[in-house]
C-alpha positions, 0 to 999 in steps of 0.5 A: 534497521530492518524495521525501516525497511520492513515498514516503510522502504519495502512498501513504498518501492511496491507503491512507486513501482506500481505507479511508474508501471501504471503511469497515469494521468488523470485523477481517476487512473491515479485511482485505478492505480492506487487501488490496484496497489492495494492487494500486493501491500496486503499480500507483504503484510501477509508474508511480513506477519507469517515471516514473524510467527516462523522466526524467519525475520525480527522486525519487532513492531513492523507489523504493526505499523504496517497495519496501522498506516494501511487504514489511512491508505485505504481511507484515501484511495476511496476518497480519491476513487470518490472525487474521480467518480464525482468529476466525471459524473459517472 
């Protein structure tokens, strides 16, 4: 059980939290958004792996999927950033 919410429920509130903070609207504020999502996800694969090191939680391969579905992530917050800059000529 504590593998799901380590590797997917936690990083998915801190993603929608951000988000409804944020509220945008168009694509380029979407990533805006997504972008500034990208420090405190790394910040929780931080905290998750030196939790693990310590002993302090037994998440087994959390960590690593974490890592592994954060390359994909960042592969489409720079696509979207891309198409953003793309449509607006800038």
């Amino acid at each position: 059980m504590g593998y799901w919410i380590f590797s997917t429920v936690i990083p998915i509130a801190i993603i929608a939290g951000l988000l409804t903070i944020k509220r945008p609207s168009t694509i380029r504020q979407v990533s805006k958004a997504l972008n500034a999502t990208v420090l405190p996800l790394a910040t929780y694969i931080l905290l998750v792996y030196f939790l693990e090191i310590d002993r302090y939680i037994n998440s087994g391969w959390a960590l690593y999927t974490l890592i592994f579905f954060s390359i994909p992530y960042l592969v489409l917050v720079i696509i979207l950033y891309v198409i953003a800059i793309w449509k607006n000529g800038i």
